[in-house]
C-alpha positions, 0 to 999 in steps of 0.5 A: 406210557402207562401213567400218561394213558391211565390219567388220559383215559381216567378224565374221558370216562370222568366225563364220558367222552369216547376216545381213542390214545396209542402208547406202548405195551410190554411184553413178557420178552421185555419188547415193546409192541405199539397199540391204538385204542378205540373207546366208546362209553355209553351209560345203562337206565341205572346211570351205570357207564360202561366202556366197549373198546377194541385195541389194533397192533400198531408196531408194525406201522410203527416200526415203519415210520420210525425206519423212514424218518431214520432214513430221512435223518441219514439222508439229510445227514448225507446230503450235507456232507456231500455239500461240503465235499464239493464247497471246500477242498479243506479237508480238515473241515470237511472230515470235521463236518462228517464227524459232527453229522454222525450222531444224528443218525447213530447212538455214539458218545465218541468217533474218530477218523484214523488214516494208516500211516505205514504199519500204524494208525493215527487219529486225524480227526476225533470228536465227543472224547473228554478234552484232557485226552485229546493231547494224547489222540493226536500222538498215539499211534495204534498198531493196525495190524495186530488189532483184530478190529483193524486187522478184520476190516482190512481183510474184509472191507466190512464194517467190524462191531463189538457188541459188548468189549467187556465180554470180548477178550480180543479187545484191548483197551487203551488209556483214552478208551477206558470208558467204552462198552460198544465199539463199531468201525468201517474201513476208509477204501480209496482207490480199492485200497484201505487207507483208514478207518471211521471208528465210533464208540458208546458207552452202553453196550450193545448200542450198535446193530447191522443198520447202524453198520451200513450207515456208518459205511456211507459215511466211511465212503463219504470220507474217501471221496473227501480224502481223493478230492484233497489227494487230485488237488494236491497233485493238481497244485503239484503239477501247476507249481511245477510247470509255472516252475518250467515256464519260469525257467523257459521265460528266463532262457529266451529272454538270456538269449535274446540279450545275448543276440542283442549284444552280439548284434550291437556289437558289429559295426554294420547298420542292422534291422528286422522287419515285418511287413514292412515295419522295423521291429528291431534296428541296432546301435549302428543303424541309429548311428548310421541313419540318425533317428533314434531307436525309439523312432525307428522301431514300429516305423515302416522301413520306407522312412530309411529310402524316400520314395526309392520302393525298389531300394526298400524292396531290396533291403527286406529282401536281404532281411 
């Protein structure tokens, strides 16, 4: 900040104007400290202009607002994952949406979602790797429990982070990770159980702290949630599928049987019919012969049609039906 303040304070006492400007000092640590200036410019009976001016420690306040509108960036970031969880059952798109919100609230060049698949891992979804790697993500398979990133947030249920990979001799470096120099994961849990893992990378080192940790965790948990979603709804269609499948099979059995009953009832001789309340529902073969009115017209006629104005005849026939 040093050329913007010297050129800001430069034209204020050029014209003699008091003022006041933060901007960042550095210190002997190589840290930064944020600093507010206040100004006030007077001239002597000799037209000599003279500066008085205190200066206020602002890192803290500084520190603060910057925390805050991280928090609100993770927030937002959150929140708009979470909307996605709940508009779609796509899980591919859902876990895409998860990967392109991430960078917004970590410094990351590259992030996969690796799902274990017995005693391997491979690579779902990914974003930010160069384009002629990506034919080789979707077959690699990483054995998860001979790496110590994996092996580690298995057994902890901790995000894992390295700081420096050159300067780590457990780290083992694949052909599509040649380039990264600061590596973080965080285990996917579902049910109590690790399925899988968010892993992000960096090409500068020591680019992830405990604070980019517990975010990437929130994300990891936003990931599981999705991955229940998609594992209820397929055994939701699983179950419908199969009991259409039932009632399919039922549906065909009853209506076997009843053809069946119909070509046994047809088939005898004798004038049969079933009512209800006194209505024909169902009348065979013979009893059309035997009556002369057709099927079609005895079905949903009263069976008084059958006896004229004989009710005790009609009563003794629904009786025996």
């Amino acid at each position: 900040d040093r050329e913007r303040v010297t050129r800001f304070a430069d034209e204020k006492f050029r014209k003699g104007e008091n003022y006041d400007c933060e901007y960042r000092m550095q210190r002997r640590d190589g840290t930064y400290i944020w600093i507010k200036d206040l100004v006030s410019l007077s001239d002597d009976a000799q037209g000599q202009r003279f500066a008085r001016g205190i200066s206020i420690d602002l890192t803290a306040e500084k520190t603060a607002q910057a925390a805050e509108i991280e928090q609100r960036r993770l927030a937002e970031a959150l929140r708009d994952t979470s909307a996605a969880i709940l508009a779609t059952l796509d899980l591919d798109e859902v876990l895409d949406r998860i990967l392109d919100r991430m960078p917004n609230v970590i410094p990351i060049r590259a992030a996969d979602i690796l799902l274990i698949e017995g005693d391997f891992g491979r690579i779902a979804r990914h974003r930010g790797y160069p384009l002629s790697d990506h034919e080789t993500l979707g077959s690699i398979r990483v054995p998860v429990r001979k790496l110590t990133s994996f092996s580690t947030m298995l057994q902890t249920g901790k995000p894992y982070v390295v700081h420096e990979t050159r300067d780590n001799p457990e780290w083992i470096e694949f052909n599509v990770s040649q380039w990264v120099r600061a590596y973080m994961g965080a285990p996917i849990i579902v049910d109590g159980e690790t399925i899988g893992f968010v892993n992000v990378s960096s090409d500068i080192p020591d680019s992830f702290d405990e604070t980019d940790a517990s975010r990437l965790a929130a994300f990891a948990d936003q990931v599981a949630i999705a991955i229940r979603n998609a594992r209820l709804y397929e055994k939701v269609r699983q179950y419908a599928s199969k009991l259409e499948t039932l009632v399919e099979d039922r549906t065909a059995e009853l209506g076997f049987e009843r053809e069946r009953l119909e070509v046994i009832v047809n088939g005898t001789g004798e004038g049969i019919m079933y009512t209800e309340d006194g209505v024909i529902r169902f009348a065979n073969d013979a009893l059309s012969q035997l009556t002369g009115y057709p099927l079609d017209e005895l079905i949903g006629q009263r069976a008084s049609i059958l006896f004229g104005s004989d009710g005790n005849a009609e009563k003794d026939l629904l009786t025996e039906t």
